[in-house]
N, CA, C and O of each residue as an XYZ file, in Angstrom:
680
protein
N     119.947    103.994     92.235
C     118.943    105.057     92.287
C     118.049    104.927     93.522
O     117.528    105.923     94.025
N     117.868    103.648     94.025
C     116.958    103.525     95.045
C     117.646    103.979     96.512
O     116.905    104.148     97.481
N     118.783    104.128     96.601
C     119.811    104.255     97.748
C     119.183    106.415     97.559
O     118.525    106.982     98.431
N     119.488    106.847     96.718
C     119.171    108.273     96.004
C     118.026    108.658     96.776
O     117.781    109.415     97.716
N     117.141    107.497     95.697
C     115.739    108.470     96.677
C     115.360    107.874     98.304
O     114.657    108.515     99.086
N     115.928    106.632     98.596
C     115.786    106.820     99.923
C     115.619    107.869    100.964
O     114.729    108.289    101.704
N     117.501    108.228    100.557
C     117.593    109.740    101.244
C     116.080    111.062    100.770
O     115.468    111.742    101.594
N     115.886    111.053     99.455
C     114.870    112.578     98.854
C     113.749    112.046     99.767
O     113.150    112.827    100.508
N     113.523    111.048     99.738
C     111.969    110.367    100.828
C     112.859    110.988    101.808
O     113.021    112.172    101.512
N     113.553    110.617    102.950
C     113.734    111.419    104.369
C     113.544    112.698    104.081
O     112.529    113.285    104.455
N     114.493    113.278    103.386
C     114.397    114.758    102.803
C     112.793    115.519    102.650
O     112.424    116.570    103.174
N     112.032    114.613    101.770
C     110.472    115.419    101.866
C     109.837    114.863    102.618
O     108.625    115.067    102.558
N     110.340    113.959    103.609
C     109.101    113.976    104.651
C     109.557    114.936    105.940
O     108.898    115.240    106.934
N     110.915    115.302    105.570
C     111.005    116.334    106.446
C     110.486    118.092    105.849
O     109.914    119.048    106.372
N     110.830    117.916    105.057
C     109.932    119.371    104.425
C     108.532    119.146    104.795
O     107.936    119.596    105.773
N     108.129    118.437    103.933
C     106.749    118.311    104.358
C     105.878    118.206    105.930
O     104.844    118.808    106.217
N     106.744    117.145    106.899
C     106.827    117.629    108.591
C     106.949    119.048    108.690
O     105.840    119.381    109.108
N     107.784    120.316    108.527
C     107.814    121.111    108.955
C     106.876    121.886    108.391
O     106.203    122.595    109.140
N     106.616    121.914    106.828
C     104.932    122.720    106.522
C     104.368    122.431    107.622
O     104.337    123.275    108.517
N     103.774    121.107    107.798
C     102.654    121.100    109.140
C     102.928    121.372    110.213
O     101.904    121.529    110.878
N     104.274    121.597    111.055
C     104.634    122.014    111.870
C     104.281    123.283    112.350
O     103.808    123.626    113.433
N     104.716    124.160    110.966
C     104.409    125.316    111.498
C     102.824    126.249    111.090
O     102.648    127.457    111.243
N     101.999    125.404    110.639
C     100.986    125.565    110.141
C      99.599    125.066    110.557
O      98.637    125.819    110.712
N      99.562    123.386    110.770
C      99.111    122.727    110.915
C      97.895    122.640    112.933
O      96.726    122.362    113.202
N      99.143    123.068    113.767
C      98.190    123.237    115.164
C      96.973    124.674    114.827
O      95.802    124.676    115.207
N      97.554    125.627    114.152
C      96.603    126.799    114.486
C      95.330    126.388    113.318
O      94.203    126.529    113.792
N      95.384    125.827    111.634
C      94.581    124.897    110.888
C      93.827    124.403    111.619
O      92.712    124.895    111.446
N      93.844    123.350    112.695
C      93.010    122.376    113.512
C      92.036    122.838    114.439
O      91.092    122.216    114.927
N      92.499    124.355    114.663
C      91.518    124.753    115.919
C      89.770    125.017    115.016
O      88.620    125.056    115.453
N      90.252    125.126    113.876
C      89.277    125.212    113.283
C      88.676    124.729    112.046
O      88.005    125.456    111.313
N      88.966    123.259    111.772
C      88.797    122.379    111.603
C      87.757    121.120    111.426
O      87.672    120.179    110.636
N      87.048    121.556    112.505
C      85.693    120.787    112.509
C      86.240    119.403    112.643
O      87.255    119.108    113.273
N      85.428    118.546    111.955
C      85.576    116.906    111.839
C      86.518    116.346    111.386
O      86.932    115.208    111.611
N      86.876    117.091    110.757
C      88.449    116.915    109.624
C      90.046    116.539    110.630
O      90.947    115.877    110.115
N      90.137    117.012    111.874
C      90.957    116.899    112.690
C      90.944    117.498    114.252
O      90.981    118.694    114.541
N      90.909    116.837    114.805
C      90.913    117.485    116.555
C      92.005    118.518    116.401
O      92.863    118.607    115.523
N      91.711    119.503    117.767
C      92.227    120.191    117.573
C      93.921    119.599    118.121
O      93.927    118.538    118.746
N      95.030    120.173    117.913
C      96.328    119.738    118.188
C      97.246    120.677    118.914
O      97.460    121.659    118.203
N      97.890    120.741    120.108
C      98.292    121.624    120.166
C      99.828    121.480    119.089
O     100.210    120.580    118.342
N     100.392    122.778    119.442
C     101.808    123.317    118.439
C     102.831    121.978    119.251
O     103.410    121.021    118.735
N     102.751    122.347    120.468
C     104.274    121.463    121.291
C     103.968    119.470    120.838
O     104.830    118.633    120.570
N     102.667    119.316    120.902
C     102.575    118.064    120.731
C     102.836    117.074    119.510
O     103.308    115.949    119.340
N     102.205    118.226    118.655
C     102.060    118.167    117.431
C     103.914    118.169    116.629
O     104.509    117.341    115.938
N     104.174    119.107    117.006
C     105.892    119.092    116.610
C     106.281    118.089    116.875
O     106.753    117.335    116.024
N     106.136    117.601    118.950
C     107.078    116.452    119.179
C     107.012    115.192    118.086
O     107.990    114.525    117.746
N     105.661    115.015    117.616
C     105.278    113.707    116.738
C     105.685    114.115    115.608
O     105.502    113.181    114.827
N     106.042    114.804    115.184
C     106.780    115.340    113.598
C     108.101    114.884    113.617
O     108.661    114.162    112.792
N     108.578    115.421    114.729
C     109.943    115.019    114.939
C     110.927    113.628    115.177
O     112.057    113.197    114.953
N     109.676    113.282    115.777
C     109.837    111.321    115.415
C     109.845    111.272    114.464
O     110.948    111.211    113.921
N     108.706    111.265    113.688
C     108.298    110.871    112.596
C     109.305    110.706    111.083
O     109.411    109.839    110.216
N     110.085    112.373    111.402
C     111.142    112.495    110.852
C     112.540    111.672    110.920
O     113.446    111.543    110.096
N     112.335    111.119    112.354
C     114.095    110.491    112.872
C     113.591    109.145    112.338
O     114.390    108.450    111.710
N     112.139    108.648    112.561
C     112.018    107.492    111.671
C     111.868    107.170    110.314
O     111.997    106.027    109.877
N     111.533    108.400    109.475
C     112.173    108.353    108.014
C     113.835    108.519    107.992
O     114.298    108.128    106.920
N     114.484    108.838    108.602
C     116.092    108.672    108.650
C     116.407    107.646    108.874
O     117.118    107.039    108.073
N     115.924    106.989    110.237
C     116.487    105.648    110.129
C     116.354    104.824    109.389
O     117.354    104.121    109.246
N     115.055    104.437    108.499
C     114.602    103.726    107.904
C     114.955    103.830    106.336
O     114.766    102.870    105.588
N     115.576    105.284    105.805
C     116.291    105.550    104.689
C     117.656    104.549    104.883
O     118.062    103.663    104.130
N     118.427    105.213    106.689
C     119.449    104.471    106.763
C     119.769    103.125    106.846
O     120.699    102.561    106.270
N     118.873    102.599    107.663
C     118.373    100.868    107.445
C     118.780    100.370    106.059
O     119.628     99.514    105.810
N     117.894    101.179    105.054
C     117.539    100.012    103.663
C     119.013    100.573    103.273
O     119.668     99.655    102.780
N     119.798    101.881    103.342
C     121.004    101.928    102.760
C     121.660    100.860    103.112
O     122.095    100.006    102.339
N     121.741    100.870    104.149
C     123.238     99.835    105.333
C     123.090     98.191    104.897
O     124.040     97.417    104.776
N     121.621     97.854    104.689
C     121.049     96.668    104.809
C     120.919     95.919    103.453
O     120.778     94.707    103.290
N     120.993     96.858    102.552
C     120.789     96.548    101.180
C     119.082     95.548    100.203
O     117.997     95.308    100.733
N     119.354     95.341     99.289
C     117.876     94.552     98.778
C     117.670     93.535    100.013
O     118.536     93.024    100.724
N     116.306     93.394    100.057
C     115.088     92.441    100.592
C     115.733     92.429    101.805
O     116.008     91.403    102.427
N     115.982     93.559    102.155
C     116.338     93.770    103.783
C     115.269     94.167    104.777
O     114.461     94.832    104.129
N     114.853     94.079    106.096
C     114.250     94.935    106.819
C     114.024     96.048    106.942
O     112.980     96.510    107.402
N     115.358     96.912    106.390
C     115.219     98.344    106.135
C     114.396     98.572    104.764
O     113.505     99.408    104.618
N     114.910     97.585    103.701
C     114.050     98.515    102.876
C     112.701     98.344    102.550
O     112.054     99.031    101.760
N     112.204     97.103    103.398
C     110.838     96.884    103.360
C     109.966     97.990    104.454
O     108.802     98.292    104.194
N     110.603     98.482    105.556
C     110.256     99.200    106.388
C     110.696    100.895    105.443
O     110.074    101.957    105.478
N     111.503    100.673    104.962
C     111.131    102.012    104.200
C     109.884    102.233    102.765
O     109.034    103.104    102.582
N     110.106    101.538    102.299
C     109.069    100.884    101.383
C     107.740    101.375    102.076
O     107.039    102.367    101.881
N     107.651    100.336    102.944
C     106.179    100.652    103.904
C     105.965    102.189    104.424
O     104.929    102.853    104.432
N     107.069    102.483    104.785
C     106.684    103.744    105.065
C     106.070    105.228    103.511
O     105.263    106.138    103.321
N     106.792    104.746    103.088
C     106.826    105.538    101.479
C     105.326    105.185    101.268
O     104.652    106.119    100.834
N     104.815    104.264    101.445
C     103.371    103.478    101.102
C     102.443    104.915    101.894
O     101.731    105.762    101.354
N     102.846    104.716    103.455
C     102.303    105.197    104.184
C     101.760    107.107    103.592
O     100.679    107.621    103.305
N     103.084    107.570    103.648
C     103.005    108.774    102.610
C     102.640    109.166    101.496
O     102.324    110.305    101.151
N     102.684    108.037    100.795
C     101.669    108.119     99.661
C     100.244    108.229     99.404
O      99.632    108.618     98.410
N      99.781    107.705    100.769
C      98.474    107.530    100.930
C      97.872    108.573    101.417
O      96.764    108.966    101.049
N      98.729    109.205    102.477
C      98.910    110.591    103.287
C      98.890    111.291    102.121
O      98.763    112.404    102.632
N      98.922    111.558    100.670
C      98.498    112.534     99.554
C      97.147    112.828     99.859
O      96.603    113.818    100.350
N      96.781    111.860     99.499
C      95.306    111.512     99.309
C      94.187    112.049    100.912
O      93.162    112.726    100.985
N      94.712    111.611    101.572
C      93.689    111.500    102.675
C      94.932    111.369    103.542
O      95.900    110.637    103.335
N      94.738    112.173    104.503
C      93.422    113.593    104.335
C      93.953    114.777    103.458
O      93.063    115.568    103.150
N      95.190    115.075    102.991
C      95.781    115.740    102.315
C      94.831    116.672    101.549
O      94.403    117.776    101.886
N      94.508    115.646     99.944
C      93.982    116.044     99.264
C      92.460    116.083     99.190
O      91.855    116.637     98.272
N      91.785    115.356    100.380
C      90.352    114.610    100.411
C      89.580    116.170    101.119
O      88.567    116.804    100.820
N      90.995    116.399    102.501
C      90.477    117.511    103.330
C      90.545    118.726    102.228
O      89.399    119.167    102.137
N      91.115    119.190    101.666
C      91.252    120.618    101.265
C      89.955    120.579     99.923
O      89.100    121.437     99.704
N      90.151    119.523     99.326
C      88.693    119.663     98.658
C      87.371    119.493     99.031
O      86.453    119.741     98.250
N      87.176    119.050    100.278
C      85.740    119.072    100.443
C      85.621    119.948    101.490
O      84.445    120.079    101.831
N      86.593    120.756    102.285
C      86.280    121.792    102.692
C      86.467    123.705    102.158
O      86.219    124.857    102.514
N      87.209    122.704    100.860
C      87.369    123.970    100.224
C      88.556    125.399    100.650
O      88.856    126.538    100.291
N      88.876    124.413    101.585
C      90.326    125.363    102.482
C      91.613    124.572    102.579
O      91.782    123.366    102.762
N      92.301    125.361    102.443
C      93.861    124.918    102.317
C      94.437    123.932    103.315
O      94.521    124.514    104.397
N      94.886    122.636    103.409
C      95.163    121.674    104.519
C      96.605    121.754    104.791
O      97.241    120.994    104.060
N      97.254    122.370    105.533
C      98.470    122.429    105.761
C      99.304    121.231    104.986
O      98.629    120.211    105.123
N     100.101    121.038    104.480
C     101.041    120.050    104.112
C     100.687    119.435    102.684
O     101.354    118.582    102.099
N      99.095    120.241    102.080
C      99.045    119.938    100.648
C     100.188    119.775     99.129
O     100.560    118.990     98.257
N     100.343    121.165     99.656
C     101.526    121.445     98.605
C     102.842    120.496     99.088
O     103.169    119.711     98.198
N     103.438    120.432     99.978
C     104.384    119.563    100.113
C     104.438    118.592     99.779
O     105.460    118.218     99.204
N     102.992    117.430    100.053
C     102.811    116.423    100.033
C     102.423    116.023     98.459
O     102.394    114.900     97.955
N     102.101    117.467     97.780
C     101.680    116.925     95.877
C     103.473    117.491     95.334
O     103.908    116.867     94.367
N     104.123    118.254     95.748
C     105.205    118.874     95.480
C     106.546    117.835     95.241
O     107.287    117.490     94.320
N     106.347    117.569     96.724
C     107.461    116.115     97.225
C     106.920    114.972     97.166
O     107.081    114.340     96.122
N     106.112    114.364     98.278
C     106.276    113.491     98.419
C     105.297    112.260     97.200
O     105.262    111.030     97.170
N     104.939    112.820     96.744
C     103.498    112.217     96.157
C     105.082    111.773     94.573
O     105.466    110.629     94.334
N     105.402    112.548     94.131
C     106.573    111.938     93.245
C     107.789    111.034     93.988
O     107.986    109.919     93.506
N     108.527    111.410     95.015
C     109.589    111.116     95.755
C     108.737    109.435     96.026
O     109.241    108.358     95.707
N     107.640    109.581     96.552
C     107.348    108.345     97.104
C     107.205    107.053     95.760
O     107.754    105.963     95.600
N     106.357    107.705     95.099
C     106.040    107.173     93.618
C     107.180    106.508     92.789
O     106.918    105.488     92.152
N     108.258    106.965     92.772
C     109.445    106.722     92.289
C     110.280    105.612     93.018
O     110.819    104.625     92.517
N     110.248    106.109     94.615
C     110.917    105.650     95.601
C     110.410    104.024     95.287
O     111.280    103.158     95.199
N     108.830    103.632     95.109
C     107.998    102.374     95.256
C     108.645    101.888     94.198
O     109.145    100.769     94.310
N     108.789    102.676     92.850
C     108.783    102.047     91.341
C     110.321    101.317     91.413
O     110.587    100.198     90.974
N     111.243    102.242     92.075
C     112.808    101.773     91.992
C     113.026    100.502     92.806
O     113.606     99.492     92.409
N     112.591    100.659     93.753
C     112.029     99.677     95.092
C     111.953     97.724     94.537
O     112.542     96.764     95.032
N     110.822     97.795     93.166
C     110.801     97.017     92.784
C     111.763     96.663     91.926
O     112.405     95.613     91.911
N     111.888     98.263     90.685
C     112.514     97.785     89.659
C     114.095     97.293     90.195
O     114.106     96.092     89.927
N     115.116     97.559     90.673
C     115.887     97.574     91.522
C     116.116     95.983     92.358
O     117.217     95.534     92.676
N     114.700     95.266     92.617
C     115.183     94.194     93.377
C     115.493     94.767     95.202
O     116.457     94.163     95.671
N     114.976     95.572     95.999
C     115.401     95.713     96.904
C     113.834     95.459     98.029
O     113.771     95.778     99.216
N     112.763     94.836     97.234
C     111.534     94.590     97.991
C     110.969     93.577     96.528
O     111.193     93.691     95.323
N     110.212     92.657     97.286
C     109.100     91.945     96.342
C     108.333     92.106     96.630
O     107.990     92.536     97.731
N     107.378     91.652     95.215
C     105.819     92.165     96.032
C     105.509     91.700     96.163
O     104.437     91.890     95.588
N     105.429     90.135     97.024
C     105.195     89.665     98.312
C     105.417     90.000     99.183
O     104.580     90.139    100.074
N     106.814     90.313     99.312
C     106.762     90.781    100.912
C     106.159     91.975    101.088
O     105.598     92.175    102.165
N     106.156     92.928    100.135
C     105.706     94.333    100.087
C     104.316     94.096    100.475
O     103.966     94.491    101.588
N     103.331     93.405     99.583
C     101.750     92.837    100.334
C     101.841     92.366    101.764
O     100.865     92.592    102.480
N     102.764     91.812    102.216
C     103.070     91.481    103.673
C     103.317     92.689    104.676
O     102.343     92.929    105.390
N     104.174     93.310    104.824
C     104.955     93.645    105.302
C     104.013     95.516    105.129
O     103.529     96.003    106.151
N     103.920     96.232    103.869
C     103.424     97.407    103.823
C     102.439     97.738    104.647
O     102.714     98.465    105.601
N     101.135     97.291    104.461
C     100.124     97.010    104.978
C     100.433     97.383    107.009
O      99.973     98.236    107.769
N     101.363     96.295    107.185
C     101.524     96.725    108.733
C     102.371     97.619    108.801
O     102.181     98.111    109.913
N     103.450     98.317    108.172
C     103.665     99.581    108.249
C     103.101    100.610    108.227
O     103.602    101.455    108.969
N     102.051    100.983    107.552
C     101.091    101.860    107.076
C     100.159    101.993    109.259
O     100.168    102.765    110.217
N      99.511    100.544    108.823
C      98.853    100.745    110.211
C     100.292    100.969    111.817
O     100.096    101.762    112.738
N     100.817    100.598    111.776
C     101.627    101.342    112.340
C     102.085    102.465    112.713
O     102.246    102.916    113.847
N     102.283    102.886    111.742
C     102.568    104.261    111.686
C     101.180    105.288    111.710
O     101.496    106.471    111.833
N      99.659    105.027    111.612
C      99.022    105.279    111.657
C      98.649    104.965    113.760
O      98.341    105.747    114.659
N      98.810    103.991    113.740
C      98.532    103.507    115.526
C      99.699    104.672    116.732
O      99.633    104.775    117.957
N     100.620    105.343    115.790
C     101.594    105.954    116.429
C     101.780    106.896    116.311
O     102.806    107.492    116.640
N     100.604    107.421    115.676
C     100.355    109.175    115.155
C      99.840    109.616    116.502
O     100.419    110.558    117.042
N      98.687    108.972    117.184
C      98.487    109.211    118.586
C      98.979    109.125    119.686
O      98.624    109.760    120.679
N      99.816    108.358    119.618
C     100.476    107.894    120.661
C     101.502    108.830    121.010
O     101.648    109.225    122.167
N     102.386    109.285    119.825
C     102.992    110.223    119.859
C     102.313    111.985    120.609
O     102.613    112.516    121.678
N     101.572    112.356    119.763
C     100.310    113.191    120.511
C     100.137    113.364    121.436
O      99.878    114.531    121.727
N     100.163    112.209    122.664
C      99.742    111.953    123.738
C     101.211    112.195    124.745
O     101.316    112.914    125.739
N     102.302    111.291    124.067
C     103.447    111.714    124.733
C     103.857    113.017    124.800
O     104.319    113.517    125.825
N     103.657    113.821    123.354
C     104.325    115.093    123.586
C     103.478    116.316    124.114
O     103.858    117.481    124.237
N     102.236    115.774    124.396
C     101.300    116.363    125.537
C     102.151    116.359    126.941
O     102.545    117.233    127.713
N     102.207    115.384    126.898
C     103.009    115.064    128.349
C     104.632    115.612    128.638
O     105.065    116.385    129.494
N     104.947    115.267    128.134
C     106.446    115.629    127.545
C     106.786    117.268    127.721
O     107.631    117.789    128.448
N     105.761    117.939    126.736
C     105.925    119.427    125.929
C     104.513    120.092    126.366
O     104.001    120.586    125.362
N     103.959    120.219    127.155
C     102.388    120.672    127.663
C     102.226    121.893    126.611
O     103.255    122.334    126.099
N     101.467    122.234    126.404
C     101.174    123.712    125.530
C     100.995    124.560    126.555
O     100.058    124.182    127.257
N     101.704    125.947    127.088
C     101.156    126.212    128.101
C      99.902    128.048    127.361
O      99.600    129.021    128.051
N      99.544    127.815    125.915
C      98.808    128.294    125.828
C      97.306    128.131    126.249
O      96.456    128.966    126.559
N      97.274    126.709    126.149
C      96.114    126.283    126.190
C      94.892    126.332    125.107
O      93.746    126.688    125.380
N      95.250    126.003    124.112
C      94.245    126.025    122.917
C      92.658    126.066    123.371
O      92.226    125.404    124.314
N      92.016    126.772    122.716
C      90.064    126.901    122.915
C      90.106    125.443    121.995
O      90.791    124.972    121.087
N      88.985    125.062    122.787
C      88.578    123.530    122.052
C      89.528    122.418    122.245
O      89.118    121.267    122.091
N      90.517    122.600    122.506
C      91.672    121.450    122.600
C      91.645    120.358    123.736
O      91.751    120.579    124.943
N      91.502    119.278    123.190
C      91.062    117.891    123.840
C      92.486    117.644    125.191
O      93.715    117.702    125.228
N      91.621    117.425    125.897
C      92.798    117.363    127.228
C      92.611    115.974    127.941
O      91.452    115.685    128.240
N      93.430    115.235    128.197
C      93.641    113.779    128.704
C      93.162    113.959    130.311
O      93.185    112.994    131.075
């Protein structure tokens, strides 16, 4: 079962990537504190990683099997998304009272997919929770340290040649 939802985790973090994809840059321009503004080209390029690294990392823990690198790095990542429910997901749309791009996806998909994904994870034998206390933790910040970074490349990479009002320029 854990091989199963590996794949449904790639699967809704790609649904859920493309809600914000196509939603998420024009959301930000107005936004306030909640998120800088983003352009569309930059913003995609980092989705699109984001996505090839939930594939690999589904494919990893498949290929690699229990208490492998892959499936602790998928694990971690599932962590990562789970948390991504919450905040800013669910934190933003209720205290501003407006819809946060990728809500519904993220209570739809991933918030079960991930939930399950963690529970099989253990029950299954394919992560301990030692290493999972080890190992999650720097996935999470990781993948958090590379949300910008990405941003920045596909600024460079993919320029917006709209030019967003308000949009932070390097």
């Amino acid at each position: 079962m854990f091989i199963t939802l590996a794949w449904l985790f790639a699967a809704a973090v790609t649904v859920h990537n493309l809600e914000e994809a196509v939603f998420l840059p024009a959301w930000s321009e107005q936004s306030g504190r909640w998120h800088r503004p983003v352009g569309a080209n930059e913003f995609r390029f980092a989705v699109v990683v984001l996505v090839v690294l939930a594939v690999v990392a589904a494919l990893l823990a498949t290929v690699q099997g229990r208490e492998s690198f892959g499936a602790y790095v998928l694990s971690g990542y599932a962590l990562a998304m789970l948390l991504n429910v919450a905040f800013p997901h669910l934190l933003v749309t209720m205290v501003t009272r407006r819809y946060m791009p990728g809500t519904a996806t993220a209570l739809a998909l991933n918030l079960p997919v991930t939930a399950a994904l963690l529970h099989r994870a253990f029950r299954e034998g394919y992560i301990s929770a030692t290493g999972f206390a080890l190992t999650a933790p720097a996935i999470v910040l990781a993948i958090v340290l590379l949300i910008p970074v990405l941003f920045h490349v596909g600024r460079k990479l993919l320029p917006d040649t709209a030019g967003a009002p308000g949009k932070a320029s390097d």
